[in-house]
N, C-alpha and C positions, 0 to 999 in steps of 0.2 A: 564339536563345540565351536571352533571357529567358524564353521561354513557357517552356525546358525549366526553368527556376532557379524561376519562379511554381510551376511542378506539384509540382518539389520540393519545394520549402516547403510548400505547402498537405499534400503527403504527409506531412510529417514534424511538421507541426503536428498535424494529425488524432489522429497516436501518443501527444501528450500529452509530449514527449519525457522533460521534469521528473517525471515521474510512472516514467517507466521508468529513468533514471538511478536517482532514491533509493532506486527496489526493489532496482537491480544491488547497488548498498550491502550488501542486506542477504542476497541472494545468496552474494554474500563472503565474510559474519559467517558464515555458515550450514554455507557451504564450507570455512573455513577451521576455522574449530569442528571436523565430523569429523574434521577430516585433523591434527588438531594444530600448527595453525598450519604444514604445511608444504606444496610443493607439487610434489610429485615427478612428474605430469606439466602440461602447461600446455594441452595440448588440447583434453583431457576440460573443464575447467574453462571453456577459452573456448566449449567447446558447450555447457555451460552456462548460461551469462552470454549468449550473443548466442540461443541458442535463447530462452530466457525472455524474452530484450527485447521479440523476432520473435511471442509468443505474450500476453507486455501489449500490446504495439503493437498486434494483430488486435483486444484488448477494448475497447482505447480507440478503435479505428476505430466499432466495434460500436455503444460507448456513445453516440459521437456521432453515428449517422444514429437510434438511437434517440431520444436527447434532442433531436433537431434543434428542436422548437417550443417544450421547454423552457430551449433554450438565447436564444431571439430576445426571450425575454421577462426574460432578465437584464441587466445590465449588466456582468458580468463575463464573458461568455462569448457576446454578442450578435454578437461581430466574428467567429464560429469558421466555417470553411469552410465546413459544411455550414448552417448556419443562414442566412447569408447568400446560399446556393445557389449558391457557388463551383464544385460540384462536385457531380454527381448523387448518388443514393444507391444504384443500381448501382452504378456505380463505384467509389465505399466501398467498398461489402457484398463486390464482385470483391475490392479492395485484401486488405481484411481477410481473407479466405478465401488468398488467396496469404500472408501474411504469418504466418499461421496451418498453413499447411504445409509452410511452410519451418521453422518455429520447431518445430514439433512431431517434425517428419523428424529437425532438431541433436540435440533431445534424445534421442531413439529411439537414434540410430543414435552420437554422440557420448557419453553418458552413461548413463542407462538407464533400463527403461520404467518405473520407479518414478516416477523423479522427470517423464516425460513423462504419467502417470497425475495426478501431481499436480498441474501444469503444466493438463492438461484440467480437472480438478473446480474449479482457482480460477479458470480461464473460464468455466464453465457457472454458477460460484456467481454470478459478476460482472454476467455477459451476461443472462444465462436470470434468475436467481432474484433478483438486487439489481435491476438494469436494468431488467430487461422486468413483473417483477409485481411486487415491492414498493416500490418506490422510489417509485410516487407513491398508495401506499393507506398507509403506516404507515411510523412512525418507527422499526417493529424492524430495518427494511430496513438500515439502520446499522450494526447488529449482524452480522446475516447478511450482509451488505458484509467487512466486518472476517476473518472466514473467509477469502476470496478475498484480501487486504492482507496476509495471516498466510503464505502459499502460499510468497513466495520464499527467505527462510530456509530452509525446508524442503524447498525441491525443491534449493537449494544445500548443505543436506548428504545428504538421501538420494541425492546423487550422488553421495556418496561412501560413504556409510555403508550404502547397499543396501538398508536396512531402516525401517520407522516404527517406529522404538524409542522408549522413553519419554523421552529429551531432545527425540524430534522432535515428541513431544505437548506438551513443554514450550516448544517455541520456539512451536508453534498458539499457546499458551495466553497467552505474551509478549504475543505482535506483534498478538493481537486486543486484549487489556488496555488497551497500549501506544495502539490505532487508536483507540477509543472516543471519549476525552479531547479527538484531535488531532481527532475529524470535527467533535465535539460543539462546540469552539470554533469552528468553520468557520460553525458554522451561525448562532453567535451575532455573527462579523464579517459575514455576509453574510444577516441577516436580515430584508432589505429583499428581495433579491435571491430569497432563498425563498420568502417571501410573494407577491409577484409572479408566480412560476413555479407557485404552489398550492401547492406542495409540503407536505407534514405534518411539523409539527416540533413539539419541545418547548418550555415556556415554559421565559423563564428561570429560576424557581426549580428547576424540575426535572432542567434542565442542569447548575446547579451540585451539586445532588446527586448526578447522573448523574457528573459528573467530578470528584467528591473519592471516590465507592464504586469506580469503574474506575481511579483510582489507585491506591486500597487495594489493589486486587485486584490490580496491577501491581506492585507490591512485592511482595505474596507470591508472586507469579508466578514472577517476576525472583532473589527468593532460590532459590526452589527448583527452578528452573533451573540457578540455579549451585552448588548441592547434589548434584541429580541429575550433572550434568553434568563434575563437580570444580573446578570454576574455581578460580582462584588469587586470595590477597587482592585484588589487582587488580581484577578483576570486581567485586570485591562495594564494594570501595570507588568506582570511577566511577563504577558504574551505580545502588548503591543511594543513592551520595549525591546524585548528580542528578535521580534520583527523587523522593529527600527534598524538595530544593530545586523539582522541579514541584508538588507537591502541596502545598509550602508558598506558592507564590506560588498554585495556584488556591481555597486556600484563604484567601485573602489577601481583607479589607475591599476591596480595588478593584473586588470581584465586584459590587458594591451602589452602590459611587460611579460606578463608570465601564466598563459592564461591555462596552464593545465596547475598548477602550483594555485593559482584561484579559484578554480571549478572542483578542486578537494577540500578549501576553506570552507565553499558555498555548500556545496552535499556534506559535510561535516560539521555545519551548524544547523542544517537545516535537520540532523534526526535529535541535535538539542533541542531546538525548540519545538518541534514536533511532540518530543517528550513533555516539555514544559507547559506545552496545551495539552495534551491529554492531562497531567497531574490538574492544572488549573480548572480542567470541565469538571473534572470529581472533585474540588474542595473547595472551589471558589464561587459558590451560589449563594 
């Protein structure tokens, strides 16, 4: 009984689970957005939601039989299954190929092959093109990352909406904005940690540029999304005022006094608001 509760776990850790919940989130916002906040049936939507989980979970398998040496060389990620050699990288590679055809079959056949077309492009951004070639030769890699982070809002309403209409190039436009800011502080709590693994990153000064211009560019985003899209004052007052409030704290002197104690402010307001738009896409139309 335990071996089967150890496999368990190591499967489900593999998925990143935290990584798949927040996305569902924004699944949600994405979904509920089309539909007008409403949900006339529950099916379709649950093949939505658990197919996408089914098809992060295969990336996040992916990521980590990929990163396995990157991972043994951090401290934050030194204990993960695969690095430790808990578990082959067949095995993996089998998991994720299963977990990847089941998740792609829900959306196919429960939603449509819009949203399982789109579901594929932010694996293969993720796997193929963040993962496997840019991630350890250049810091664009972050960017082109962010594409694939942008995917579940969008495969959560062109499940409903059928089409890549211009609100669905404006939630892309959001959710990569929105990703920037939140990786870019990652890299500055965990700068010991990237260094260690090699990894190419930016200095600080150039971070902080990078996250008050991908701010900017998130508020315009973010208005005009809810332009495009009609939002109701509501929208515009959660989300641009939270907004406001991120870009005033990463523009905040603490960048220069204390800048790992501020890049935990900034990526720890940033899965606030992130939350507070996805809730605002489903209510506030």
């Amino acid at each position: 009984m335990k071996h089967w509760a150890g496999l368990f776990n190591v499967g489900l850790q593999l998925t990143k689970p935290g990584i798949i919940f927040g996305n569902l989130a924004s699944v949600l916002g994405g979904y509920f957005l089309a539909s007008n906040g409403h949900l006339a049936a529950p099916l379709p939507l649950l093949a939505t939601l658990l197919g996408t989980a089914l098809v992060i979970g295969c990336g996040c398998v992916l990521n980590n039989c990929v990163d396995r040496d990157i991972d043994r060389r951090m401290v934050r990620t030194c204990h993960r299954a695969l690095a430790i050699r808990a578990i082959t990288v067949p095995t993996a590679a089998m998991y994720a190929v299963a977990l990847s055809a089941c998740g792609f079959g829900l959306l196919w056949a429960g939603s449509n092959a819009l949203s399982c077309l789109l579901a594929l492009a932010g694996l293969i951004i993720y796997v193929g093109i963040y993962t496997c070639w840019l991630k350890r030769r250049s810091h664009w890699a972050t960017l082109v990352g962010s594409l694939s982070g942008a995917m579940p809002p969008v495969i959560g309403y062109c499940a409903v909406a059928g089409s890549l209409d211009l609100t669905a190039l404006m939630l892309i436009a959001v959710f990569c904005t929105w990703q920037m800011p939140h990786s870019h502080a990652i890299t500055v709590m965990r700068h010991e940690d990237f260094r260690a693994a090699r990894l190419p990153t930016l200095t600080l000064s150039q971070v902080n540029v990078e996250i008050q211009a991908y701010l900017l560019m998130f508020l315009a985003c973010a208005t005009l999304l809810g332009v495009v899209a009609q939002m109701s004052a509501l929208y515009f007052c959660a989300v641009l005022g939270c907004a406001g409030y991120w870009w005033a704290l990463a523009a905040s002197a603490m960048r220069r006094a204390n800048p790992a104690r501020w890049a935990r402010k900034v990526f720890g307001f940033s899965i606030v608001l992130v939350l507070v738009l996805d809730l605002s896409l489903a209510i506030a139309r």
